[in-house]
Structures are given as C-alpha cells and as structure tokens.
C-alpha positions in Angstrom: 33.9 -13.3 -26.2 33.3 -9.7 -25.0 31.0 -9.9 -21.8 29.2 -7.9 -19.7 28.1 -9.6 -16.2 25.8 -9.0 -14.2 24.8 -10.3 -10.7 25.1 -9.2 -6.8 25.2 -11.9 -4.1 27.6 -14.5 -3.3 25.6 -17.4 -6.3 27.1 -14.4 -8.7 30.8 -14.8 -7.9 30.8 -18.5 -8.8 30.1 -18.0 -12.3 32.2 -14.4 -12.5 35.2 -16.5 -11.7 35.1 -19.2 -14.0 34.1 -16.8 -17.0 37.2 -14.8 -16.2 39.5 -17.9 -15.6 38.1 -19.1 -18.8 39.3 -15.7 -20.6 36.8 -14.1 -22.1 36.7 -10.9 -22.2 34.7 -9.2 -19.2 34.2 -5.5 -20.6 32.1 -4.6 -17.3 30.7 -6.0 -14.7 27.2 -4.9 -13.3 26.1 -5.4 -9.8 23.5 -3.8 -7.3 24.3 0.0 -5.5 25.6 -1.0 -2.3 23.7 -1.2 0.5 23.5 -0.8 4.3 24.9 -3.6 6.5 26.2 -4.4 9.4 25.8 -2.9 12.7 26.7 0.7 11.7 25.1 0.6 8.5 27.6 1.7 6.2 27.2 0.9 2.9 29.1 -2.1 1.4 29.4 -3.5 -1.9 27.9 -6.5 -2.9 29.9 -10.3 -3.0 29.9 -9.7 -6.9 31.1 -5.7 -7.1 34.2 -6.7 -4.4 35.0 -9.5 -6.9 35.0 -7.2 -9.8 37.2 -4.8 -8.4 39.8 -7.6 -7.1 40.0 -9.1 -10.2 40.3 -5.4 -11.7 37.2 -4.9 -13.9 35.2 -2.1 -14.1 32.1 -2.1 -12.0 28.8 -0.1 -12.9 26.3 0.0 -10.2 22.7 1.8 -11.6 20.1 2.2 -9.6 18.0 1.1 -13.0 18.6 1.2 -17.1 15.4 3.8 -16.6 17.6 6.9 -18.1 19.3 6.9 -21.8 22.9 7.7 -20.4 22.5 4.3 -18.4 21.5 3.1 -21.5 23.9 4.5 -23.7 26.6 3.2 -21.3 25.6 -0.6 -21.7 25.1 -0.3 -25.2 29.1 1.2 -25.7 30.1 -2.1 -24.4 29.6 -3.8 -27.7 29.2 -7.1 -25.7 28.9 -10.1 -27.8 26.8 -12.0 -24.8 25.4 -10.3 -21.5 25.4 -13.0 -18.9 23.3 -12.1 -15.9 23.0 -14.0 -13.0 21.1 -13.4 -9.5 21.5 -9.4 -10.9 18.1 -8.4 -8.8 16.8 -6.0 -11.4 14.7 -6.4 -14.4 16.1 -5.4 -17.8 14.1 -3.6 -20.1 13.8 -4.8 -23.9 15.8 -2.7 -25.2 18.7 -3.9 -23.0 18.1 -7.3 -23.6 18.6 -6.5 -27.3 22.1 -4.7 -27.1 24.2 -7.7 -26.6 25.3 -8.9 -29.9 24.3 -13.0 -29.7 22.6 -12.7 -26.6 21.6 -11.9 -22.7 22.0 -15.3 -20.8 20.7 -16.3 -17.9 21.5 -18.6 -15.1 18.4 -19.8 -13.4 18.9 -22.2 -10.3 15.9 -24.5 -10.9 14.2 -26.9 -13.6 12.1 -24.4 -15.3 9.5 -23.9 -15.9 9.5 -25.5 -12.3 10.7 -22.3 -9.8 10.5 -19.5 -11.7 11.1 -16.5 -9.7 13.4 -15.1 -6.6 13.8 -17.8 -4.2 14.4 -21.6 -6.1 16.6 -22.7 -3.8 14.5 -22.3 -0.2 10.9 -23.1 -2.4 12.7 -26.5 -3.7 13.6 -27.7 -0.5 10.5 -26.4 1.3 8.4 -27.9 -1.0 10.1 -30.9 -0.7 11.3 -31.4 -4.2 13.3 -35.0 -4.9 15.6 -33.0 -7.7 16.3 -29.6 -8.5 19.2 -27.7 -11.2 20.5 -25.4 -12.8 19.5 -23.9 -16.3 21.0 -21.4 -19.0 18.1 -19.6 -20.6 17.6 -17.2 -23.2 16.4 -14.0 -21.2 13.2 -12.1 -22.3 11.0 -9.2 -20.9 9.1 -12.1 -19.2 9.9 -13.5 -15.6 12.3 -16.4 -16.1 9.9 -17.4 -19.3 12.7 -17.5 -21.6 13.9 -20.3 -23.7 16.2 -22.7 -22.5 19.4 -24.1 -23.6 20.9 -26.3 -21.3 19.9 -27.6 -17.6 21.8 -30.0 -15.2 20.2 -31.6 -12.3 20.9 -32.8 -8.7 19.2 -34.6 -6.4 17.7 -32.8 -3.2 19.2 -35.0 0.0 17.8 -35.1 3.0 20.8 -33.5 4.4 20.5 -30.3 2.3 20.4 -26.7 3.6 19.5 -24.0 1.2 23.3 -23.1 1.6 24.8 -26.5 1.0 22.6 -26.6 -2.0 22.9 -23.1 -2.7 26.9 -23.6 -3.4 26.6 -26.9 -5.4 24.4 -25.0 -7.9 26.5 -22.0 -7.7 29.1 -24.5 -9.4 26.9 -26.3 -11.4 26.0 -22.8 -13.3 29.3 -21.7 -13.5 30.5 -24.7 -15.3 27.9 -24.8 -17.4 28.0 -21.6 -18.5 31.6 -21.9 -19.6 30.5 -24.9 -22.0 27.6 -23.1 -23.3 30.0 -20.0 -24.1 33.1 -22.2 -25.5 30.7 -23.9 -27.4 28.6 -21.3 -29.0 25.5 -23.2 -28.0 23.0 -20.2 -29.0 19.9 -22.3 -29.7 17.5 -22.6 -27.3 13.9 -24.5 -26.5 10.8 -23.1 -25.1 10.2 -23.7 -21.7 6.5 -26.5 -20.9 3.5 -24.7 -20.9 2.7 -27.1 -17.8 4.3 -27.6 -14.5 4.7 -23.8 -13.7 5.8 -22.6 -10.4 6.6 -19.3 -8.9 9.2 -19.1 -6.3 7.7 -16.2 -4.2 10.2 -14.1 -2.1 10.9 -15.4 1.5 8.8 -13.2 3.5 10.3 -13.4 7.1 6.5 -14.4 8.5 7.5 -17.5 7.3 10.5 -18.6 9.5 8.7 -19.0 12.9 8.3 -22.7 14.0 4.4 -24.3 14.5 5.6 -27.3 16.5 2.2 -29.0 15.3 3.3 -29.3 12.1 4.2 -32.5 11.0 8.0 -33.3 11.2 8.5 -33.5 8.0 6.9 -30.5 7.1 8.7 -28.0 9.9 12.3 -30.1 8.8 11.8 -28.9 5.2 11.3 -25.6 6.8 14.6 -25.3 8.8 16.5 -26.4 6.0 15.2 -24.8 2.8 15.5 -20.9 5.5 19.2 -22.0 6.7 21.0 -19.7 6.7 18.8 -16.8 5.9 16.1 -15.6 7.3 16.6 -18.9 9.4 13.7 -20.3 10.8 13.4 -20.0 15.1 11.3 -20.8 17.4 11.0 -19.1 21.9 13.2 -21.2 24.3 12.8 -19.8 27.9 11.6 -17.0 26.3 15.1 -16.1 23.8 13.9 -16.4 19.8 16.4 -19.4 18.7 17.2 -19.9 14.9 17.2 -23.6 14.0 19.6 -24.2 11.0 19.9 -27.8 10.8 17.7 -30.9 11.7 16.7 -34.4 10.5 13.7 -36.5 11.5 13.7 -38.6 14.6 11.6 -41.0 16.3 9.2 -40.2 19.3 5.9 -38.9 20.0 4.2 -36.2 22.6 2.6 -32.7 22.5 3.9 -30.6 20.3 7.0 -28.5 21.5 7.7 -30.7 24.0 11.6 -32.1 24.7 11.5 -35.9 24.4 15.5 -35.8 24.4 19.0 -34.4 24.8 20.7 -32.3 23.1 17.4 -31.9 21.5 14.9 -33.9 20.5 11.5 -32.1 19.6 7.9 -33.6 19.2 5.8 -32.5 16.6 2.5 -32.2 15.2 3.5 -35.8 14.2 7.1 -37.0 14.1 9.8 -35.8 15.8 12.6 -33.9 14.8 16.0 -33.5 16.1 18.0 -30.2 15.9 21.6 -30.1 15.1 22.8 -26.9 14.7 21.3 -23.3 16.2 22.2 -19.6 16.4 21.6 -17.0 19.3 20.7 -13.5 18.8 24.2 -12.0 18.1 25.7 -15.3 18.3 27.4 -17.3 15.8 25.9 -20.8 14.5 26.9 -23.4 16.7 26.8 -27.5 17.2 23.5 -27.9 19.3 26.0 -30.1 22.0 27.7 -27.3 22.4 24.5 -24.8 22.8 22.8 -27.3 25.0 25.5 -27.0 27.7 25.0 -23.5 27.6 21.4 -23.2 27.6 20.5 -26.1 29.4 16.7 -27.6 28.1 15.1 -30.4 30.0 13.3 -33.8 29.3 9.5 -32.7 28.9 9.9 -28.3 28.5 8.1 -26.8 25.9 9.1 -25.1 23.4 7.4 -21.6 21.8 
C-alpha cells in the first residue's frame, strides 16, 4: 500500500521499520519540527525523522495542517492508509479524510481504558494487572475511534515504563503489519464504560512522599523510569529512583532499614535497585551506594 507515517519519538520507529521491511510503500513520513536538546540546545530531529532520512524517505515536519499548502501537500500523496502513531499533533477532519481506506492509529492501551498521552506511566501507576496495544480507526475525537484489533500483555511487577514501553512498541508494529497485509478495514466502537484519560506526566508528580504506602510509591518509580524519573533529597542531592520492588521492614518513613538500600514507608518497604545523579548516568544502586555512602537509620527527603 501507499503510506504516509506519522510519529516522533522512539515508540514511532518500531512500527516505521517493520512497515518498510514489510514493503509498502512509505510515500512520506511525518514527524514533529525538531526541537532543542541537549546541553547546547541545538535543535535535533526526532527518533522517527532520523529514521526516515536513513532509510531514505522523505520527511515533512509542519508545525500544524492549519494552512492549505500543508494541506495540499498531504493530500498529493494519494496515500491509500495514513498510519500515525505517537505523531503529537491533532489532525483535523479534513486530513483524516484524505487517505484513501483510512488514517490508523496505534494506541498503547486497552481502550477505551487510557485514552490520551501517557498509557504507559498511567497503566503502571495505576497499577493495572494488563495493558496492550490497539489499531483504531482515527476520528476528530481523542483516541474515540473505532477499533480493529488489540493485543494484550500482562503488567509484571518488574516493569518499568521503558521495559514496557519497548514490548508494546513491538507489539504495535507487528500488529500493524497484519492488519495492513490483511486489509482488515472494519472496525468496532470502542465501550461506552470503563473510560480513562491518561493525563500528561506533569513533573510535580515525580517527587517521592516516603509515607506513601510501598506499593503505592513502587508503582511510582516504575510507571516515571526513565522519564521524568521519580527522586527523592539524599544528604541534600535530588536522586532519581528508576527501579525498585517491595521489601520487608517497618519504621518511619524515609528512614534506611538496610544496605544498599532498603527504605521504609508509609507502610511497607521498598528496596531501590537502580538510581541516577544529576548529570550522571543510571547506575546499579551497589555501585551508587559505595559512592554515596547512606547509613542504617538516615532519613531520606
């Protein structure tokens, strides 16, 4: 088929890939302006534009579809199927209508469970036994558009937002691929019940309340891992946590009950295995520990 894509992060590139290893045709690829990052702020192209231009397909990068030439542009694709995932801007009605068969999306949760911009981090925050992936029929609604396929997973205990993150970055980009070699156009409406929004991350949300019930601040660390990444003050230096699990032990909140490091809560425990320094890289907690020594019974902010 003739295909236009559309998407910006890293969850974009997964499904870019196997649509072009699958050979369709990829008439143009659509992706955010790029942005300011880094230490000097230049600007740099998004995971899905650097893709694009490696694979050598042309890259449009509007800052809307608000004027006609934008407009006109899409529509001279002649794209039998737009496919648009993780894209970050919403397409008017009159885009959505261009394509041929179809615009397609690739949602990262069980809707109507999770519509919205952050599935992943509200799944595991929320903590959700399952989660998925599902193709939908886009419309001028927020994620409200009929569905034509999902896949699930279970949510471990283990998860991170990344680890889960990838996995469903995979599970759409399969999926995908068999809707599209199978013409599988028909589609279902969405519940009218169980409706969730998955609100933005605001980065108010990352700091740790150590009386907070284990369970409650573990969901926490792992649903913001890697980003924002949720931190709490030791001896004063803000600390991202980006992995835990729950551990035994009791005392008041904050305190150390162990090495390498073993935190009471609100109630529960939790222990923390893996942490980042302000212009640091992630590391093992072992490893942190013997560099930032914490004692038996410190508190932590």
């Amino acid at each position: 088929m003739r295909i236009i894509f559309m998407g910006t992060p890293g969850f974009s590139v997964t499904a870019l890939e196997a649509l072009h290893s699958a050979g369709h045709e990829i008439v143009a690829v659509y992706s955010q302006p790029a942005r300011p990052a880094g230490r000097g702020k230049k600007p740099r192209p998004s995971a899905v534009q650097q893709k694009a231009e490696a694979l050598g397909l042309p890259v449009f990068t509007p800052l809307n579809f608000k004027s006609e030439h934008d407009r006109t542009d899409f529509a001279r694709h002649n794209a039998d199927v737009a496919v648009v995932v993780a894209y970050g801007l919403i397409l008017p009605q009159s885009v959505l209508d261009m394509p041929a068969k179809a615009c397609l999306n690739i949602h990262a949760s069980l809707l109507p469970r999770w519509r919205g911009a952050a599935p992943i981090q509200r799944a595991i925050m929320a903590g959700d036994q399952k989660t998925g992936v599902c193709i939908m029929r886009m419309e001028a609604g927020l994620d409200t558009g009929p569905v034509i396929r999902c896949a699930e997973t279970e949510i471990s205990p283990s998860d991170t937002a990344r680890r889960l993150h990838d996995r469903l970055a995979t599970m759409g980009a399969t999926l995908i691929t068999d809707v599209l070699a199978k013409n599988m156009f028909s589609a279902k409406p969405q519940s009218k019940t169980g409706i969730t929004y998955a609100a933005k991350i605001d980065k108010s949300e990352a700091r740790i309340d150590w009386t907070h019930p284990a369970e409650t601040l573990d969901r926490q660390i792992r649903g913001l891992s890697p980003f924002p990444g949720a931190w709490c003050e030791m001896n004063g230096e803000r600390v991202k946590l980006l992995d835990s699990a729950l551990a035994t032990g009791s005392g008041t909140a904050g305190e150390v009950l162990a090495r390498p490091l073993t935190i009471a809560c609100g109630t529960g425990a939790l222990t923390i295995t893996k942490v980042q320094r302000a212009g640091k890289g992630p590391v093992p907690i072992a490893d942190f520990v013997r560099g930032f020594p914490l004692q038996k019974g410190e508190k932590l902010g």
